[in-house]
N, C-alpha and C positions, 0 to 999 in steps of 0.2 A: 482560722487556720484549718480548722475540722473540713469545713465549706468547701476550701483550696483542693483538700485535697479528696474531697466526695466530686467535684466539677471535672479534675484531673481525669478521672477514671470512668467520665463519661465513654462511650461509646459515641467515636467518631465516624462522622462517614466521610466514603471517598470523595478524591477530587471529583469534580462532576466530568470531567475528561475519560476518569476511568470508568467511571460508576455509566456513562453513556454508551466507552467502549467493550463494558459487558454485556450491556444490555441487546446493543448489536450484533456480537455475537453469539448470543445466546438464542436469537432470534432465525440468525442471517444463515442461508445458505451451506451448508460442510464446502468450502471453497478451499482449495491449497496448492500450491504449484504445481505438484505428480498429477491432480484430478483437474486442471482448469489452467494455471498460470503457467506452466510452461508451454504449453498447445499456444494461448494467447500472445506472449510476448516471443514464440516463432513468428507467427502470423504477421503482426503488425508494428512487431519493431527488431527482431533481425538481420533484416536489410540494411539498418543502418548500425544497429547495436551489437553487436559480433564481432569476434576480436580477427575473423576468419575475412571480412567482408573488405573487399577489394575496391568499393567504393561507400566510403561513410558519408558522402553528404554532407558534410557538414558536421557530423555528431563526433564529439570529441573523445582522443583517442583513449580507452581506458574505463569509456560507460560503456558497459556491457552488459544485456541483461540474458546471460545463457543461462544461470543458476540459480537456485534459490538462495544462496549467497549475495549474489549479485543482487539480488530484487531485495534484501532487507540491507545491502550498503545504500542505495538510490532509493530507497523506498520515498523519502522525503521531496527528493525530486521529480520522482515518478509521478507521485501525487501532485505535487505543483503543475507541471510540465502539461500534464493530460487533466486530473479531475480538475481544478482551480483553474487555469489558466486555459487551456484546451487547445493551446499551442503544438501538442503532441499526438497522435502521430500528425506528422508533416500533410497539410490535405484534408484532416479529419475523416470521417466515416464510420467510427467508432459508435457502435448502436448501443441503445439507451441501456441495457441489459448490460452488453460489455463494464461499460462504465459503473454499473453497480455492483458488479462481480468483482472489479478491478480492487473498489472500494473496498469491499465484504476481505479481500485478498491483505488488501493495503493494513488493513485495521487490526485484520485478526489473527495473519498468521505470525506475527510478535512474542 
């Protein structure tokens, strides 16, 4: 019993999801929507992502990335769409820099 409860009181470490997503950013870039991701997701996804925009393309009505609101409701498909899949933006062109900033954005401003 004693054992039980000396084991109990070990010191856990974190998932490795987090204990990765510190590491990252503790590392990575000061990135945050006001200094980088708003500038970016004017750029290269406005045109289609804008609740203002007269032709979406294709892009369904209600994803919008104008805010930093907006960028942590989508954040998961943002990261799909572009980092994983790289189906996004439409064309591609997105320089290797972008994409890691994007990342650095995706991961750590949570």
């Amino acid at each position: 019993m004693l054992l039980f409860l000396l084991l109990g009181c070990a010191p856990v470490d974190p998932p490795p999801a987090v204990a990765t997503r510190s590491a990252t950013c503790v590392s990575a870039p000061a990135v945050t929507w006001e200094n980088w991701g708003h500038g970016f997701f004017l750029t290269w996804c406005a045109s289609c992502h804008a609740a203002s925009t007269p032709d979406r393309r294709g892009a369904p009505e209600g994803v919008d990335f104008e805010t930093e609101a907006d960028l942590a409701r989508w954040s998961d498909r943002i990261r799909a769409r572009t980092l994983d899949e790289h189906t996004m933006p439409v064309g591609g062109g997105l320089y290797d820099a972008d994409l890691a900033l994007l990342e650095v954005l995706l991961t750590c401003s949570r």
